[in-house]
N, C-alpha and C positions, 0 to 999 in steps of 0.2 A: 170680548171673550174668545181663545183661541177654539179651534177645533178640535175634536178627540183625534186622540194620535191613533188610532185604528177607527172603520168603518165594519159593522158588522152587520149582516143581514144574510136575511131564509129566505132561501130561493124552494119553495117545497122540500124538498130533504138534503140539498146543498148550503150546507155553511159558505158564504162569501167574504173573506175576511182581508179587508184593503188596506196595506198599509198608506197614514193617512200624514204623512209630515215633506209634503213637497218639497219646501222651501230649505230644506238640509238632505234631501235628497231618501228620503226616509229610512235617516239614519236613527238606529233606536237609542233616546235618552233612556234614565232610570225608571220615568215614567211608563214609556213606551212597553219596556220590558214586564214590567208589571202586572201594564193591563192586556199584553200579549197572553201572560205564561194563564192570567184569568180566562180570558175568548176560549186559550186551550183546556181546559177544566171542565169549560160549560159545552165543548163539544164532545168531550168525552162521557161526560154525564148525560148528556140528552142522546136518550132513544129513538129519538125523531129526524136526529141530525146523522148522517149516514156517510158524505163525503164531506170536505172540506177543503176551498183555494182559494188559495191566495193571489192578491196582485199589487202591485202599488200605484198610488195619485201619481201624476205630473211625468216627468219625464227620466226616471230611472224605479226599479223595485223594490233594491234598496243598499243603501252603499255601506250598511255594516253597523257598528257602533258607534254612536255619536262622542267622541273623543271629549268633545266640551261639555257635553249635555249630562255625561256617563262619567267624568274625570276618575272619579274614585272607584266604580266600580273595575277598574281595571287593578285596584291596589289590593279587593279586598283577598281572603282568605278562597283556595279553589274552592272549594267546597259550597259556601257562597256564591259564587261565578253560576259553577254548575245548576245549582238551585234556579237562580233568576234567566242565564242565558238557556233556553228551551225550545225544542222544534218537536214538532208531533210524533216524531220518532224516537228522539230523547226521551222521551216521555213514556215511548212504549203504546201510544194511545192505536187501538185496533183496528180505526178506521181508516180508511184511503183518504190522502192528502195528495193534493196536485199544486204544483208554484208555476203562476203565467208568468213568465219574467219578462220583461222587455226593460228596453235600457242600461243601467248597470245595477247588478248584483256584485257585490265586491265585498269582500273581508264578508262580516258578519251577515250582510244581504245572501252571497254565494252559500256559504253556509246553511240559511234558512232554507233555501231550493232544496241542497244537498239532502235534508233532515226531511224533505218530504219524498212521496213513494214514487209520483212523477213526477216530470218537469216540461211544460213546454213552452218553446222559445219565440218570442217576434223575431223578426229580421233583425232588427237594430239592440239586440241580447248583448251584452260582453260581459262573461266570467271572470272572475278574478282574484286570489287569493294574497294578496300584495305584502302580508304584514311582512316577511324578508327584507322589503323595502326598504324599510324603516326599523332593523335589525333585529326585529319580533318575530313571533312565530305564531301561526292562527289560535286562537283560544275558543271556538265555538263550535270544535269537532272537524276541522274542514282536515286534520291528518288522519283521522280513522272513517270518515263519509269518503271521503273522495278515491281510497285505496280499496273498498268495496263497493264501489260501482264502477271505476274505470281501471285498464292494465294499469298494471304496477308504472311504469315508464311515461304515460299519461300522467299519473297521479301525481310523479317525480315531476314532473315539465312542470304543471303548474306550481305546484308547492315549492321547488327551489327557484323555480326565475321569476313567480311572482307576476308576469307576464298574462296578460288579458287573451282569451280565447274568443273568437266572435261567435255565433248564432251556428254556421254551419259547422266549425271548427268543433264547436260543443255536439254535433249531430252525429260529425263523426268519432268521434271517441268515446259518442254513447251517454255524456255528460246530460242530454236531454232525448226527448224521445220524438219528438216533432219540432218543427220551424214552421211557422207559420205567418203572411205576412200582419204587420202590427196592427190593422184596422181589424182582424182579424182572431184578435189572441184571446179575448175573453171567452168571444164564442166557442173559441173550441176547447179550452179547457171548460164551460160549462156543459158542450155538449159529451165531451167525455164524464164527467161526473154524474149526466144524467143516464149516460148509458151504465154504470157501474148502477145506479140503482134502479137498475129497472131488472139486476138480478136478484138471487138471493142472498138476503144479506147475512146470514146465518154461514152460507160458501163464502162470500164474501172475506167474511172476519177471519174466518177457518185458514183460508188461503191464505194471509195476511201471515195469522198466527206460522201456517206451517212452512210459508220459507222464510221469516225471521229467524224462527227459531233453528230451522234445520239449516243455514247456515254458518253456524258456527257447531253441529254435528260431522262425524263422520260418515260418511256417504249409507253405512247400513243402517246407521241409528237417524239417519233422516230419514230413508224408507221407510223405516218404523215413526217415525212419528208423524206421517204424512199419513198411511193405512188407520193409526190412531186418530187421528181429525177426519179422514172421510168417516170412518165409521162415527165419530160426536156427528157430523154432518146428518150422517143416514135419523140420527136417532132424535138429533134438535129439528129437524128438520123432513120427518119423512114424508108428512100431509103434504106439505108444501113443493118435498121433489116428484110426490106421484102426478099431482095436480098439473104442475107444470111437464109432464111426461106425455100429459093425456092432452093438454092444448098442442102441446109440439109434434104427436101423430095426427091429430083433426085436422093440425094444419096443413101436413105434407098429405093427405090421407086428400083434402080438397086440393090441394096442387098436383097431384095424380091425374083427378079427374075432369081437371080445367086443361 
């Protein structure tokens, strides 16, 4: 009996979600996608579940869509496509997603990074959006992810030459936010996801919500709707910012006196 194509598990309030098909480099069949866009469902529905990262088995992240395994889903109708191919941000889902990437992320792999909020890279990382290669054009967002996170000219390099980026190359164009070496890469995208909940998660989501949505505003009407989330903030939340107001003077208030 094979194994599941993802790995899921609670780390207390971190979803850990591995992709789990080595041996093709965990490329997603129909299956895979399936019970991917499910994993995402149940971490948007659970109240308990607060971040979510990913990484993948063996020795790449994930190299995209499995051509043999997927044959048809490349034929069906877009809409279809859009439906089954899903990243947490496709999705809209409100909570913070981080991709540990190490090895390759390629076509549909790159793209799932893309589709999360952070990214951080082992040494041995390479990006890559290749479908030009092979006379196609990305279908899993990597033309409107990768134009809102990195300059225009960045986003052209990749996308027209199709050409792989390494670890630092992605650091500097901002494509990820940390490099860190590979024995190393779990840990600290867990210990980033533990630091994100050890805020509030009520700011948290607010956050989230107010620069998604405020960029694709113009600059006064994201003002306004940043003013409109602190104050949902102030109000979902007041107990909970006074409380923590009054631990963060007790604390400086004994750092004073030490």
């Amino acid at each position: 009996m094979s194994e599941a194509p993802l790995r899921w598990e609670r780390r207390g309030h971190v979803a850990l979600l591995t992709l789990n098909r080595p041996s093709a480099l965990n490329a997603f069949d129909l299956d895979m996608m399936r019970a991917h866009r499910e994993r995402l469902q149940e971490f948007a529905d659970d109240d308990d579940l607060w971040v979510l990262v990913y990484t993948g088995q063996g020795r790449a992240f994930s190299a995209g869509v499995d051509v043999k395994g997927a044959a048809e889903f490349l034929e069906w109708d877009a809409q279809d496509r859009l439906d089954l191919w899903v990243t947490p941000n496709s999705l809209g889902i409100n909570k913070p997603s981080i991709a540990a990437v190490h090895g390759y992320a390629y076509g549909g792999g790159c793209e799932l990074a893309l589709g999360c909020d952070i990214r951080i890279a082992a040494e041995d990382a390479r990006f890559a959006l290749t479908e030009v290669r092979l006379g196609a054009m990305p279908g899993g967002g990597g033309t409107q992810w990768l134009p809102r996170l990195l300059a225009a000219g960045d986003a052209y390099l990749m996308l027209l030459t199709g050409e792989p980026v390494d670890a630092q190359q992605a650091l500097q164009m901002r494509l990820v936010q940390r490099v860190v070496p590979n024995g190393e890469l779990l840990d600290a995208a867990l210990g980033i996801a533990n630091t994100i909940c050890e805020n509030g998660q009520t700011a948290v989501r607010l956050v989230k919500e107010a620069v998604q949505l405020g960029a694709a505003l113009p600059i006064s009407e994201a003002l306004m709707l940043e003013q409109i989330c602190f104050q949902r903030a102030r109000t979902l939340a007041g107990p909970e910012i006074e409380e923590r107001i009054r631990r963060f003077a007790e604390k400086n208030a004994k750092k004073s006196k030490g």
